[in-house]
N, C-alpha and C positions, 0 to 999 in steps of 0.2 A: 477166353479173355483176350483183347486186342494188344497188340503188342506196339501199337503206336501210341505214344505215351498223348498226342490229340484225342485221340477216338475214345482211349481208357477215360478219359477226364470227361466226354462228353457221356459218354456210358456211365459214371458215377453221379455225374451231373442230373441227367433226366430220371438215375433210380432215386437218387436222393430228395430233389423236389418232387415225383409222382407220390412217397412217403409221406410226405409234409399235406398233402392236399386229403383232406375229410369228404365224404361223397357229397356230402351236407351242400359242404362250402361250394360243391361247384352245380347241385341243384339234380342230383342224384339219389335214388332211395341208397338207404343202408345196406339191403341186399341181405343174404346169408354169413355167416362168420368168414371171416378174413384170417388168411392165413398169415398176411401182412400187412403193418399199418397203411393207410392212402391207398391210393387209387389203383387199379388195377389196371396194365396196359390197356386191354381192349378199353377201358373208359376214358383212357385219354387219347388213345384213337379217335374215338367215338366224337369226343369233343371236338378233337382236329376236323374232322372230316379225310380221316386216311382210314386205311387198311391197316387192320391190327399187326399184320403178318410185317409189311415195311415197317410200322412204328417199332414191333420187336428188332427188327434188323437193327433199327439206327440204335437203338439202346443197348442194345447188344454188341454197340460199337462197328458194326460192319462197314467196308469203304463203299457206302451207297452215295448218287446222287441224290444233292437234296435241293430243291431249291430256297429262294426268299421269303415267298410266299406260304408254304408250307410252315418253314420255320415259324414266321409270323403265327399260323394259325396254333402251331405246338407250347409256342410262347402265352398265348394267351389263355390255350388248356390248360396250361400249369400256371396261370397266375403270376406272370413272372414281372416284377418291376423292370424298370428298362436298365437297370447295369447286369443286372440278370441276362434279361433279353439280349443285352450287348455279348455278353458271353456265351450264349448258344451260338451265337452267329457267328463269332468270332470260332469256337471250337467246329461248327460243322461247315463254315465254308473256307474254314483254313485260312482267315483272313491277317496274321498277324506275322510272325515272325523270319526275318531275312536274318540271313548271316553277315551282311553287311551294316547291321542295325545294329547291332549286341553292342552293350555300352562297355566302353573301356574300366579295366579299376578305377583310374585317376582318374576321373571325372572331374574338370575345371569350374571352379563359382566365378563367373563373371564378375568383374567389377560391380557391377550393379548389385546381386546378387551379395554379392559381400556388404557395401553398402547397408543393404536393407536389412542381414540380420547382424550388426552394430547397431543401426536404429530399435530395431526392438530393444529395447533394453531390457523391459520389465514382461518380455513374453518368450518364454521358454521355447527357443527354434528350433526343429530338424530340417535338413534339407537331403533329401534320400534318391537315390538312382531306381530304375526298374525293377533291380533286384532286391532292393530296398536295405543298400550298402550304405549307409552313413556317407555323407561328403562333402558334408560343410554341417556347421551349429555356432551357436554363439555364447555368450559368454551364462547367462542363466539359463539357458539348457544342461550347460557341464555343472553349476551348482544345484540343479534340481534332482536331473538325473545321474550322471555319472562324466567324470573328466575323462572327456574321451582323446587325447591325448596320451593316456596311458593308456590307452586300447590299441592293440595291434593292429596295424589298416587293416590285414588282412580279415580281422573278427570284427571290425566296426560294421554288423549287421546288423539291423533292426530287431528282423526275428532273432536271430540267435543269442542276443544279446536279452531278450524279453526271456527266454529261458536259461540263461547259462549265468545270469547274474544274481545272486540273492539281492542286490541294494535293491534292483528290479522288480524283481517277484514279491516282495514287504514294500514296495513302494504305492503299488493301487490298493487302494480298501477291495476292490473288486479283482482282483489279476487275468479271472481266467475273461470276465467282457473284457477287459484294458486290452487283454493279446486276441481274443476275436474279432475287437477291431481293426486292428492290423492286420490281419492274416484275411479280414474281408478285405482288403488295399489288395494285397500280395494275392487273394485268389483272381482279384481281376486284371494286375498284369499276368497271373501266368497264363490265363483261356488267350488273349493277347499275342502270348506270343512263347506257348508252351511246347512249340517246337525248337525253342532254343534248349538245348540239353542241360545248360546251368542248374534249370530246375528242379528235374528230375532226378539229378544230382543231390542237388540240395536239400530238397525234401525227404529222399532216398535218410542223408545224414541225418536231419534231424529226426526222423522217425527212430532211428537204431540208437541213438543218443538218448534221448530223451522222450522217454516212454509217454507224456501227458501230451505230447506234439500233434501225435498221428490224430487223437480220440478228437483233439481240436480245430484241428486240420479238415476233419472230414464234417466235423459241424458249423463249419467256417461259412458265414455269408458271401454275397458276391456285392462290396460296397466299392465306388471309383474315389468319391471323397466324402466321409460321411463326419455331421458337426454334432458333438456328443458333449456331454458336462462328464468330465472323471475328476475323483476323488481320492487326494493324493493324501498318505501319511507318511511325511520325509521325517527322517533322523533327525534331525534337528530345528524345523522350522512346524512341524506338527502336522495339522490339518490343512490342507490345502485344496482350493477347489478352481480349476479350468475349464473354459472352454476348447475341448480341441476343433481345430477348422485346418480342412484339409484343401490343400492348392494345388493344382498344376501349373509347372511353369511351363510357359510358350517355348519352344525352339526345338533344335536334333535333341536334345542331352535326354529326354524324360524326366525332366526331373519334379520333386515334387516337396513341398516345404509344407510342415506340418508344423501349427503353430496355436502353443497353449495361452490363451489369453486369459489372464486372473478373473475370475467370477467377479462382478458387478457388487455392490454390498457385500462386502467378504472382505477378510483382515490377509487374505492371498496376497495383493501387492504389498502390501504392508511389508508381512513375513517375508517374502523375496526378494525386497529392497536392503532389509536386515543382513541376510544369507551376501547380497553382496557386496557389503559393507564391512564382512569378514567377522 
C-alpha cells in the first residue's frame, strides 16, 4: 500500500470506480464469474488503450509517470464526469496543494461578503473554507440549524458537526444523502489539495470517532457544487423543504457559501419567517 497519502487516494479512487462500472455498461460481454464487482483491470486498460501491467502500477499507487493524455483516456474508461475527471488529474499529476496556500483558521468575510449573508434573510447561509471550517453564516442559518456562536471555533466544522451533533443528524429526513453531499464538496477539495496533511489528519480522527464516517467516506462521490432539494424536519418549525446551491467565491480565501433557498410552493418561507420572529 502507498504511503503517500496522494497515491493512496488515487489507488482507492481507480479501485473504487473500476467497482462501480458493469462490463454491460461499457459494451463488454459478461465473461465468466467475477471474483469482484466492475471491471477488471486488464478491461480498463483495454479501454484506455495502455498496458495492463502500467494501469496495475498506477492503481496500485506506484510514483509512475503519467501523462494528460493518458489520464484523459483512463477518464473516459471509467466514465468519469468532469469533477470526477478533475480529480484524477488533480491526484495523479500532483496538481494542487502548496504550503503557502493552506488557509488560515480566521478566515476574514469581506465587507461584501457580510453584506450579502444579512441580505439573505429568508435563506439559510453557510460560508465554509477548504477544509470546510464554518466562517461566517447568518442569522437563519443559526435558527435552522444550530447557533453556532456557541460552537467552539475550533469545532465549527462542517463535517464534524454533521456527525457529532444529534439536532444535525434528526435534522434531514435523509441524514446519511444530507452528509454524502458534503463529503462529495470535502472529497473534491482533498484530491485538490491532499497533500496538505490537515486531511489526513482529519479524516484519520473522524474515522476512530465515529464509526458511520469511514463506511461513508469511502462511498462518498466526487461533487465541486452540487444543487439538490433536502428535506428538513426541524424541532420546531416541522417540515421543511430547500433548495441547496453550492457557490464558489472568487478570490485567495477558497471559500464557498452554501445556500438553502425555501422550496417554491411550500409553507418553508412561511415557517422560517415564524422561527425568526421568535
Amino acid at each position: 500500500m502507498p504511503n503517500d497519502p496522494r497515491l493512496k487516494a488515487l489507488s482507492d479512487f481507480l479501485k473504487s470506480q473500476r467497482s462501480k462500472l458493469h462490463p454491460a455498461a461499457v459494451g463488454l460481454p459478461p465473461g465468466a464469474r467475477r471474483r469482484t464487482p466492475g471491471l477488471r483491470r486488464e478491461e480498463v486498460a483495454q479501454l484506455a488503450g495502455v498496458s495492463t501491467t502500467w494501469y496495475t502500477w498506477l492503481e496500485q499507487g506506484r510514483d509512475i509517470k503519467v501523462s494528460a493524455s493518458v489520464l484523459d483516456a483512463i477518464a473516459g474508461a471509467l466514465h468519469l464526469n468532469s469533477d470526477e475527471r478533475k480529480y484524477l488529474f488533480d491526484l495523479a499529476l500532483d496538481n494542487g496543494f502548496h504550503p503557502d496556500l493552506a488557509p488560515g483558521r480566521e478566515a476574514e468575510i469581506s465587507p461584501s461578503l457580510a453584506k450579502i449573508l444579512e441580505e439573505l434573510k429568508f435563506c439559510p447561509t453557510l460560508i465554509s473554507d477548504r477544509h470546510c471550517h464554518i466562517v461566517g453564516w447568518n442569522t437563519a442559518a443559526s435558527h435552522v440549524f444550530l447557533n453556532f456562536e456557541q460552537v467552539p471555533e475550533a469545532e465549527r466544522n462542517l463535517i464534524y458537526l454533521l456527525f457529532r451533533k444529534k439536532e444535525l443528524r434528526t435534522l434531514a429526513v435523509n441524514w446519511a444523502q444530507f452528509v454524502r453531499g458534503f463529503l462529495a464538496i470535502f472529497r473534491a477539495y482533498y484530491g485538490q489539495y491532499v497533500a496538505d496533511p490537515w486531511y489526513s489528519a482529519f479524516i484519520g480522527r473522524m474515522s476512530a470517532e465515529f464509526p458511520d464516517f469511514e463506511e461513508l467516506w469511502n462511498q462518498s462521490e466526487v461533487r465541486a457544487a452540487p444543487e439538490v432539494m433536502i428535506e428538513f424536519r426541524h424541532a420546531r418549525a416541522g417540515k421543511m423543504l430547500f433548495n441547496l446551491s453550492s457557490l464558489q467565491v472568487q478570490g485567495e480565501s477558497d471559500l464557498r457559501m452554501s445556500i438553502y433557498t425555501p422550496a417554491p410552493q411550500t409553507a418553508t418561507e412561511a415557517k422560517l419567517k415564524k422561527l425568526l420572529e421568535g
